[in-house]
VOFITOR-376934 format. One record per residue: residue number from 1; residue in one letter; x, y, z of N, C-alpha, C in turn. Coordinates in nm, 3 decimals, padded with zeros to 5 digits. Layout:
# residues N
+-----+----+---------+---------+---------+---------+---------+---------+---------+---------+---------+
:   i : aa :    n.c1 :    n.c2 :    n.c3 :   ca.c1 :   ca.c2 :   ca.c3 :    c.c1 :    c.c2 :    c.c3 :
+-----+----+---------+---------+---------+---------+---------+---------+---------+---------+---------+
: NUM :  A :       X :       Y :       Z :       X :       Y :       Z :       X :       Y :       Z :
...
+-----+----+---------+---------+---------+---------+---------+---------+---------+---------+---------+
//
This chain:
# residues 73
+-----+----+---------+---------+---------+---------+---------+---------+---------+---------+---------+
:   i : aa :    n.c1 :    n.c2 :    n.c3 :   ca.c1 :   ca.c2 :   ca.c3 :    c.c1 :    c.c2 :    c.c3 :
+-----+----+---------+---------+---------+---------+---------+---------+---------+---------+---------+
:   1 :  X :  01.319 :  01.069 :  09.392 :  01.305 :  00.980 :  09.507 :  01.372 :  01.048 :  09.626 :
:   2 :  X :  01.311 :  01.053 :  09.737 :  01.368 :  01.112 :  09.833 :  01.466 :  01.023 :  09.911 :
:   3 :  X :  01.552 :  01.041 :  09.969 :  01.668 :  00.974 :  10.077 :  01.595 :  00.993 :  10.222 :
:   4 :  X :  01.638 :  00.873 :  10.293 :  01.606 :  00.896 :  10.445 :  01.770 :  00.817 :  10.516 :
:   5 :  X :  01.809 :  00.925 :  10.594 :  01.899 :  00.821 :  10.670 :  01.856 :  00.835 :  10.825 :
:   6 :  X :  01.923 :  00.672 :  10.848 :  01.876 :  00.658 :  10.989 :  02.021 :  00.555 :  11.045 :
:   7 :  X :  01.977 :  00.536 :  11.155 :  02.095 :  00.470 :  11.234 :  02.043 :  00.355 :  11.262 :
:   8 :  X :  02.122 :  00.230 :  11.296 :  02.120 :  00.164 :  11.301 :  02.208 :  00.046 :  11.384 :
:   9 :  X :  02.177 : -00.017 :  11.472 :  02.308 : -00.088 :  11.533 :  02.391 : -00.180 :  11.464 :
:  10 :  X :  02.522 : -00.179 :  11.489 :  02.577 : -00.286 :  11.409 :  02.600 : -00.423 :  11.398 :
:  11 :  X :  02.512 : -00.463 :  11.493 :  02.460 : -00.575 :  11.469 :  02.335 : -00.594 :  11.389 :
:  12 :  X :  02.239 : -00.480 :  11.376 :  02.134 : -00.483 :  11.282 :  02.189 : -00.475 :  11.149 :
:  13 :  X :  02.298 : -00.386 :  11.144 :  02.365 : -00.354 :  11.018 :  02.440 : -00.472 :  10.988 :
:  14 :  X :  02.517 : -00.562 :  11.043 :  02.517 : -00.685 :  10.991 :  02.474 : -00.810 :  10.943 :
:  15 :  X :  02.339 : -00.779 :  11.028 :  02.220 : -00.892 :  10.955 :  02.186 : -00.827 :  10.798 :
:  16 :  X :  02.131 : -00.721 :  10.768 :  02.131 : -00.624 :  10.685 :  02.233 : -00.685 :  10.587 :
:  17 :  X :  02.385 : -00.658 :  10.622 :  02.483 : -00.706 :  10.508 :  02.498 : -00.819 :  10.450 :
:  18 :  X :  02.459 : -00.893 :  10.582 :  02.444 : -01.017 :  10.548 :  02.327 : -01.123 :  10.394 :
:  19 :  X :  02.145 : -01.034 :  10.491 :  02.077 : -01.056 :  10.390 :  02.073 : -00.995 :  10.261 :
:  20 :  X :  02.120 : -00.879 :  10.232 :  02.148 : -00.783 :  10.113 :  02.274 : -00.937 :  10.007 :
:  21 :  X :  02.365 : -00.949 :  10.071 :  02.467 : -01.043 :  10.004 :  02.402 : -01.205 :  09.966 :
:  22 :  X :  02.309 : -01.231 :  10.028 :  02.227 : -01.358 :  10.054 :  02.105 : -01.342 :  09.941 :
:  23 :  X :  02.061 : -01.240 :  09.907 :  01.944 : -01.229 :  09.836 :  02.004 : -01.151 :  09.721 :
:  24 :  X :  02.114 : -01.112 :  09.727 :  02.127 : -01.033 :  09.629 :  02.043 : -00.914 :  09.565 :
:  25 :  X :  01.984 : -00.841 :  09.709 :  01.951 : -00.672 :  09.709 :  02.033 : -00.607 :  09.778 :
:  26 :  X :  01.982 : -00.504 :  09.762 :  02.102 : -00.366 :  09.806 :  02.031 : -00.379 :  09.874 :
:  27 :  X :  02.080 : -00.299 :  10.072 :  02.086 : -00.295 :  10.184 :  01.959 : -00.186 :  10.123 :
:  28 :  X :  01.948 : -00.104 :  10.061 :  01.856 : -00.003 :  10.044 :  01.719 : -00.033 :  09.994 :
:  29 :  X :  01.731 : -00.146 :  09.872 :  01.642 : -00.233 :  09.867 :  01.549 : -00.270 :  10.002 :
:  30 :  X :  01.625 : -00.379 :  10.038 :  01.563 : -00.478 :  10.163 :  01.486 : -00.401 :  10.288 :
:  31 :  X :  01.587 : -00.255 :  10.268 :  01.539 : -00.155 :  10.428 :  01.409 : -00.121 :  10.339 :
:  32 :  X :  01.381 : -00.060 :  10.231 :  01.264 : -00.010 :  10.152 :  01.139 : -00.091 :  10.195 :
:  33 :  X :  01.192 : -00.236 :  10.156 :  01.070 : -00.365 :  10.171 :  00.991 : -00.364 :  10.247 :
:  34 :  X :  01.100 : -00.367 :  10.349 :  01.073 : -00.368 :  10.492 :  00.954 : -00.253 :  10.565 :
:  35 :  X :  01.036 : -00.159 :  10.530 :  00.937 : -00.030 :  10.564 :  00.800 : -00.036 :  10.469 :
:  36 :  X :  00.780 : -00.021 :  10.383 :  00.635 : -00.024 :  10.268 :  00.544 : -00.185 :  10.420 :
:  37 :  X :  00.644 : -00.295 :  10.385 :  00.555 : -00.414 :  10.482 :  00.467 : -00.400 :  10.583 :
:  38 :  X :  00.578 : -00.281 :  10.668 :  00.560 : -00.192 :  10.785 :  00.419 : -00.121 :  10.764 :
:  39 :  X :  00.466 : -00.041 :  10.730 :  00.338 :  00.087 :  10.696 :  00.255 : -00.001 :  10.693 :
:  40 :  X :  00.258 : -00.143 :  10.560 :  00.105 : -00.130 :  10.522 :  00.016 : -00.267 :  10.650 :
:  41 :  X :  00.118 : -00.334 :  10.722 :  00.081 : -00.359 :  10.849 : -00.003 : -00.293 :  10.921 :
:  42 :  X :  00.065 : -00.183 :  10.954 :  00.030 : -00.044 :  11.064 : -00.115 : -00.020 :  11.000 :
:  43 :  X : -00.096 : -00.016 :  10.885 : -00.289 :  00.040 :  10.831 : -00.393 : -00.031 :  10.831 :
:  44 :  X : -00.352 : -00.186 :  10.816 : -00.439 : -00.281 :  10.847 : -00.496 : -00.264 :  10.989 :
:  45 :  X : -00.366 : -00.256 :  11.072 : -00.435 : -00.283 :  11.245 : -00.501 : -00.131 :  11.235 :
:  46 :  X : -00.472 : -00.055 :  11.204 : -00.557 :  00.088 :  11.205 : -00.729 :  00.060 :  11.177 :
:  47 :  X : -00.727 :  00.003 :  11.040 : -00.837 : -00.030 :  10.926 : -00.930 : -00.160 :  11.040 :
:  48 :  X : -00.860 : -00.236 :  11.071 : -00.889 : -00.329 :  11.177 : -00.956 : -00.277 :  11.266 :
:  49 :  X : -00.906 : -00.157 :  11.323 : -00.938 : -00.120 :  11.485 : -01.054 : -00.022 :  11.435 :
:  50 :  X : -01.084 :  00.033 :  11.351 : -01.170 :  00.092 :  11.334 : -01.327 :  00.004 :  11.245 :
:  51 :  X : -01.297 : -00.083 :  11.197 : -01.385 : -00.192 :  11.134 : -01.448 : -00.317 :  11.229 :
:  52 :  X : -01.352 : -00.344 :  11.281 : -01.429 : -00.414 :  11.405 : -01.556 : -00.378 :  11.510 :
:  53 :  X : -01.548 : -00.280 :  11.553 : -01.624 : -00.255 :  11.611 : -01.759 : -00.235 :  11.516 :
:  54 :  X : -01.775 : -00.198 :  11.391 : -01.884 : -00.143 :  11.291 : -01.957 : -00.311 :  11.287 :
:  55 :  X : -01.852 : -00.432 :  11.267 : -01.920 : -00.562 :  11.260 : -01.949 : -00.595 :  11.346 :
:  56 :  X : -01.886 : -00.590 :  11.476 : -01.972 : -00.653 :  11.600 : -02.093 : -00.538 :  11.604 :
:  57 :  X : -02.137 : -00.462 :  11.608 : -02.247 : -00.380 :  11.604 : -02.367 : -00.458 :  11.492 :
:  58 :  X : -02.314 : -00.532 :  11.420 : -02.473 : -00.549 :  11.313 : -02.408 : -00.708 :  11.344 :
:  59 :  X : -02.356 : -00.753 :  11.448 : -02.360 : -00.937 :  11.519 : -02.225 : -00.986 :  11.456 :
:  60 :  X : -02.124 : -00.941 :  11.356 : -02.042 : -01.024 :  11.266 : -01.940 : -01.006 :  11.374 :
:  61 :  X : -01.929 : -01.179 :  11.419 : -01.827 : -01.172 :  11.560 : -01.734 : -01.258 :  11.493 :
:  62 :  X : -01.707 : -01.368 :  11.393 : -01.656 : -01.444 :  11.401 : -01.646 : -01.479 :  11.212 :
:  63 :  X : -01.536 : -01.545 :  11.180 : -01.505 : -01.550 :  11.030 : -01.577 : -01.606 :  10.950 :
:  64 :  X : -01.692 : -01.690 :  11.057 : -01.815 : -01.753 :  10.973 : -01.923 : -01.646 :  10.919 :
:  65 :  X : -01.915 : -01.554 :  11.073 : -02.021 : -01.452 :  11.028 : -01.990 : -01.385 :  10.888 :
:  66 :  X : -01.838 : -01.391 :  10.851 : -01.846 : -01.249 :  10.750 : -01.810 : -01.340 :  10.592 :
:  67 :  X : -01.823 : -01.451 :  10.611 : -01.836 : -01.533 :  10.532 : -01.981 : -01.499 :  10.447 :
:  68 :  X : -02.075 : -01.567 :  10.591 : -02.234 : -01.555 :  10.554 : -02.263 : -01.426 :  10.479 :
:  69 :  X : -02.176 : -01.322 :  10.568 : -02.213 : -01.182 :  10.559 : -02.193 : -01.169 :  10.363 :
:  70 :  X : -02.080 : -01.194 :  10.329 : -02.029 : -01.180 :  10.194 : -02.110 : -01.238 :  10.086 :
:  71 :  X : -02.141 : -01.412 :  10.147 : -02.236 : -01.466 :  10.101 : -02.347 : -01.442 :  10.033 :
:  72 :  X : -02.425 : -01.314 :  10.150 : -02.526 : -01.210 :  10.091 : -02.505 : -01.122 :  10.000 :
:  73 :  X : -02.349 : -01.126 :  09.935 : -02.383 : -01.021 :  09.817 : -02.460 : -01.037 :  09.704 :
+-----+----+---------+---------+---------+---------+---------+---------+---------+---------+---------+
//
């Protein structure tokens, strides 16, 4: 497993201590979570920004459309 260190303010680092003691994960834990959440956020709006436009092109504007759309499988 690789290590990453980073900085952090200490007021971030106290929310951090705080929820780590509250949930009972390690500060290394919770930062991990966090980041994987991150990323896989970031790929959605990526996956998003590139998929949208492919459905408005064949009319699927709206959550009904891709309903119908699915509908047709």
């Amino acid at each position: 497993m690789a290590t990453l260190t980073l900085r952090i303010s200490d007021e971030l680092d106290q929310e951090l201590e705080q929820e780590s003691a509250a949930s009972r994960l390690s500060k290394s834990d919770l930062a991990r979570e966090a980041l994987q959440r991150y990323l896989r956020v970031m790929k959605l709006h990526r996956l998003r920004a590139e998929l949208v436009p492919r459905a408005q092109a064949q009319g699927i504007n709206t959550d009904e459309d891709v309903f119908r759309a699915l509908g047709d499988l």
